[in-house]
Structures are given as C-alpha cells and as structure tokens.
C-alpha positions in Angstrom: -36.8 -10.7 65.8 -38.8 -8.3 63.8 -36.7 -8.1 60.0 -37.0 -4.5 58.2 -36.0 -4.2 54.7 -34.5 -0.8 54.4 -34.9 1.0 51.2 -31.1 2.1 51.2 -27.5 1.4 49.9 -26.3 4.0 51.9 -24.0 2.4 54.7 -23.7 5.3 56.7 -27.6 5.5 56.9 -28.0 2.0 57.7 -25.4 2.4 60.8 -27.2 4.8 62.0 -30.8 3.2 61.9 -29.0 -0.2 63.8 -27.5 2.0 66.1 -30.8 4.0 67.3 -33.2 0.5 66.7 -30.9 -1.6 68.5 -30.7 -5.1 68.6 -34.2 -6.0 68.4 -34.3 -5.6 65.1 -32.5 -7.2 61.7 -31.9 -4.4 59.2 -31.7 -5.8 55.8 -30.1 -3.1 53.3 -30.6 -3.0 49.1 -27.0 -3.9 49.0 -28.2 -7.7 50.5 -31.0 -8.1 48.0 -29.7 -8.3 44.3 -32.1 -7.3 41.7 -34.0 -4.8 44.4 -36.0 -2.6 41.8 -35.0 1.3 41.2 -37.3 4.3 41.9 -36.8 8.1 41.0 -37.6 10.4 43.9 -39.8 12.7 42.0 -42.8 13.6 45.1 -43.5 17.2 46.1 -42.4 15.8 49.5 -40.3 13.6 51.9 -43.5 11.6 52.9 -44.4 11.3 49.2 -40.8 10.1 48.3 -40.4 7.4 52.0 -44.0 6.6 50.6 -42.9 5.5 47.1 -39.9 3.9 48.2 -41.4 1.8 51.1 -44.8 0.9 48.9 -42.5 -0.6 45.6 -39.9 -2.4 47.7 -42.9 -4.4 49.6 -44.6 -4.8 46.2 -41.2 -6.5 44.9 -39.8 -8.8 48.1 -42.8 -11.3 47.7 -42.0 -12.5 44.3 -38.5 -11.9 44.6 -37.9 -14.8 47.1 -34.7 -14.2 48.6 -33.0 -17.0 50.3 -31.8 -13.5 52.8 -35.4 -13.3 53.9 -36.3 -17.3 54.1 -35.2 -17.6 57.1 -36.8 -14.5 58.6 -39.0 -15.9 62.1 -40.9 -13.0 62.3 -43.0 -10.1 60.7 -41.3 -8.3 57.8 -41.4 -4.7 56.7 -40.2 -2.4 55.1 -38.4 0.1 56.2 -37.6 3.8 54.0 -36.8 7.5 54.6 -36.7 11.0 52.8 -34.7 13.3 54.3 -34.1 17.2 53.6 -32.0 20.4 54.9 -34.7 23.2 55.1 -32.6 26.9 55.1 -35.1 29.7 56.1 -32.8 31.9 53.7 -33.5 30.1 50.8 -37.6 30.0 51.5 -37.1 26.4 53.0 -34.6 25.0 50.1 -33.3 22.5 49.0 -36.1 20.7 51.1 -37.2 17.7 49.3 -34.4 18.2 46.7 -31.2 18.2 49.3 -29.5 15.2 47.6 -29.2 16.7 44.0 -29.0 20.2 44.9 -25.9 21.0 43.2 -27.8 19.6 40.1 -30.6 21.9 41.0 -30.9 25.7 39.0 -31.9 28.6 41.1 -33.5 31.1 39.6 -36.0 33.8 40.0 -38.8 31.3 39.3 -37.3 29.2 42.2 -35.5 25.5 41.7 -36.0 24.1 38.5 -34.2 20.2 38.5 -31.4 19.8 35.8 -30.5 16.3 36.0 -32.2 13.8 38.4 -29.3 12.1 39.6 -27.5 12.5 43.6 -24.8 15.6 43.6 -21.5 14.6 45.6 -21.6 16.2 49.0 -19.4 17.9 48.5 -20.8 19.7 45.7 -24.1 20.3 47.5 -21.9 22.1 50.6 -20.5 23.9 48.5 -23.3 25.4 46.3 -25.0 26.4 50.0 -22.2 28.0 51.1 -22.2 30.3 47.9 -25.7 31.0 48.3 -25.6 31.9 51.8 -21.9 33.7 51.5 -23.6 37.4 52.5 -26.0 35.8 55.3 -25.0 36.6 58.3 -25.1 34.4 61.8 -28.4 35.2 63.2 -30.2 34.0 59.7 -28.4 31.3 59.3 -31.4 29.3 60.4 -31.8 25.6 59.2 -33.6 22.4 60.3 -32.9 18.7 58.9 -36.6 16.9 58.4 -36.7 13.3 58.2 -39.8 11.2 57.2 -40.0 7.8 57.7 -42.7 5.2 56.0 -43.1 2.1 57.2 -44.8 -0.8 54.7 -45.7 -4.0 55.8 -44.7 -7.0 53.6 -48.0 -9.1 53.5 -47.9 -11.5 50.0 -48.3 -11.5 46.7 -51.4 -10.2 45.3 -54.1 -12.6 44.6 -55.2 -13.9 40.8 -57.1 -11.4 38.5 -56.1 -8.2 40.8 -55.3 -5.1 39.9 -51.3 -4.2 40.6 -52.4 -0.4 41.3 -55.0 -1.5 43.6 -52.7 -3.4 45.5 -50.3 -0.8 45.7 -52.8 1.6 46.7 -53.7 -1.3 49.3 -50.1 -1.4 50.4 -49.7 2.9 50.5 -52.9 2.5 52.7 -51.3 0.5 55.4 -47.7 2.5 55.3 -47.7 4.5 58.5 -45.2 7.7 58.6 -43.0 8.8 61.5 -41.2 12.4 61.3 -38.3 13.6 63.2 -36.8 17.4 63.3 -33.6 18.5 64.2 -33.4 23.0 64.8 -29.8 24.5 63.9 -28.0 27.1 62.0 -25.3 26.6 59.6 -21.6 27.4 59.5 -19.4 29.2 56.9 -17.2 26.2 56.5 -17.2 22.9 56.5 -16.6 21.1 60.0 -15.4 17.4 61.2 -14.6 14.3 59.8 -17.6 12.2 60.9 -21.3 11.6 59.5 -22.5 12.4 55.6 -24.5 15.0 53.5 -24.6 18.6 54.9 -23.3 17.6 58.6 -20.3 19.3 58.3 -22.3 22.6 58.1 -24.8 21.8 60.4 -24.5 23.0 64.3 -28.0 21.7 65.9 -29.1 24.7 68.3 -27.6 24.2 71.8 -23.9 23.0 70.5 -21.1 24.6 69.1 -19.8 21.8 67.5 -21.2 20.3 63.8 -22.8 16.9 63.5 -19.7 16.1 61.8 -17.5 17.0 64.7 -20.0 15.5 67.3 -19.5 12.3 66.3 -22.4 9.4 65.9 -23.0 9.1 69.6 -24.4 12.5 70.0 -25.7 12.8 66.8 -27.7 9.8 67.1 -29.4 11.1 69.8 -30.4 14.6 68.3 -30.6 14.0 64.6 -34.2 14.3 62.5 -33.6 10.2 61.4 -33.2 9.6 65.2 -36.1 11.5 66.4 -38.2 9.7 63.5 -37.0 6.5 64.4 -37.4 6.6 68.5 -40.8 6.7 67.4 -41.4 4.2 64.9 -39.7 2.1 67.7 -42.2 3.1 70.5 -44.8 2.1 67.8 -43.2 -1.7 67.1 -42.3 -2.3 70.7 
C-alpha cells in the first residue's frame, strides 16, 4: 500500500481525498503526526503554496521518525494542495487568497492582506456576497482551481550538505496535478454539506450547490477531484 502524508488538518479535506483515492492508498493527516512543522502560505500562487507545503513536510518526516510511519511497507509521499475560488467579477479574486479573504482589504490598488491567518467561512461567504450584491446572474461566473504537489519522501540529507540544496532537490522532484471545476455563484448560502465557499457555488450543469449535492456528486465534479483522478492515473 502506497502511504501519502497529507499536508492538512482539515478533516473534511482528508475525506474527500480517501474517498476519490480509494483504498489503495493510506492517507496520513498533520493531526497523526505531532510536532508536524508550520508554514505560511505566502506564494503568488496555488502551485507555489502545494509546492511549499509538500517540499517542508518531506524535509521534516525523515528526522522526525514517527512510530505512525515505521510500519509503512511501501513508498512514502507526500501529499498537499492549494485551492482557490476565482470570480470573473472580482478580476479572478480571492484566487490564491480564498482562505483569508474576509481578512483581505479591497481597494482600488486591488487586495492588500491584513492579517495572515484563515477567515471563518462564514465570514469569507459573506464578504463575497457583499461584493457581488449588484452582479447580476449571467456574471456571476466562478471556477474553484485546485493544485496538487506531490513530494516524494527519499532520506535525510547526507553529511556536509546544504539544507537549501536539498530542498531545491526535493522541489525538483515534486510533480503538480490541477483540477478545475466551471460554475456561477448564488445570492445565498445553500445546503448543509461540504466546507469553504460550497454553499455558493452551483458547478455549471446543476441547479443545486456543492453543499446541497452532497459528497457523492461532488466528489466527482470538484477541482480536488479532478486533480486527484490524475495524480492517481500517475501512481497506478
């Protein structure tokens, strides 16, 4: 069985990845590994951010030696994502920002961060429904983007080397998988089910958001799903 580390603590995201994956494959979340270092999400862009994520995790799991991972039989890897609602009213925002972007100012100059940390959902659903409160249907035009990097997990590196080198090494052999999901968004929040913005988001071809589709369907049309159905064609 092929063990990914998944750069996450977010149990709704780590259903769904073991849900599209399947059983071929152990998913190993931050919450399992104590002492898992922290990182700050501060690329221009999803594949810089997975990038990051996947490229420190894999530096840190060698020398961490968790009994979780000692019994592992085969390869190891790791396993992260960057994720992003792009609104083609809002020139593509909150893109790369969509987590924190009730923390975000908007301005003439654009979105300038105010504080680094995740908003609520909540928050976030609401600040897009005020931007977009004049937009009508028709330009209500969104898409979720998901990038996923994938790190292998290959040792610690040898005596006298450089630590950047080796991460450059490491960011060298990550490979990326992206997934897109087309829709428009509603003027109110919709269904009990999924996370983030899926309670305004209607993927095209449904009337129904991904909060009211439930995990079935969305786990067949969402950007993570896409992305992942390829990174498992690549492992299989």
């Amino acid at each position: 069985m092929m063990s990914l580390v998944v750069a996450t603590r977010n149990a709704h995201k780590v259903r769904e990845i073991r849900q599209v994956l399947g059983a071929k494959f152990q998913c190993i979340p931050l919450s399992d590994l104590p002492g898992a270092p922290p990182w700050i999400e501060d690329g221009d862009t999803l594949a810089a951010n997975a990038t990051k994520k996947a490229v420190e995790l894999a530096r840190w799991l060698p020398a961490a030696r968790l009994s979780t991972l000692s019994a592992r039989s085969s390869a190891l890897l790791v396993l992260a994502d960057d994720s992003g609602l792009e609104v083609d009213a809002l020139h593509g925002a909150p893109g790369v920002h969509s987590a924190r972007f009730a923390a975000l100012n908007v301005g003439a100059g654009g979105l300038a961060l105010a504080s680094g940390a995740n908003a609520a959902d909540a928050d976030n659903n609401a600040k897009l429904l005020r931007l977009l409160k004049d937009v009508p249907w028709e330009k209500r035009t969104a898409r979720f983007r998901c990038v996923l990097a994938l790190t292998p997990v290959s040792g610690e590196p040898t005596a006298g080397s450089s630590p950047v080198c080796y991460a450059e090494e490491l960011e060298l052999q990550t490979e990326l998988f992206e997934g897109v999901c087309e829709g428009r968004l509603g003027f109110t929040p919709r269904g009990q089910s999924g996370f983030g913005y899926d309670p305004l988001f209607i993927p095209l071809g449904y009337e129904q958001s991904f909060a009211e589709l439930g995990e079935d369907v969305k786990n067949k049309l969402s950007h993570r799903a896409r992305a992942l159905a390829r990174l498992r064609e690549r492992l299989q």
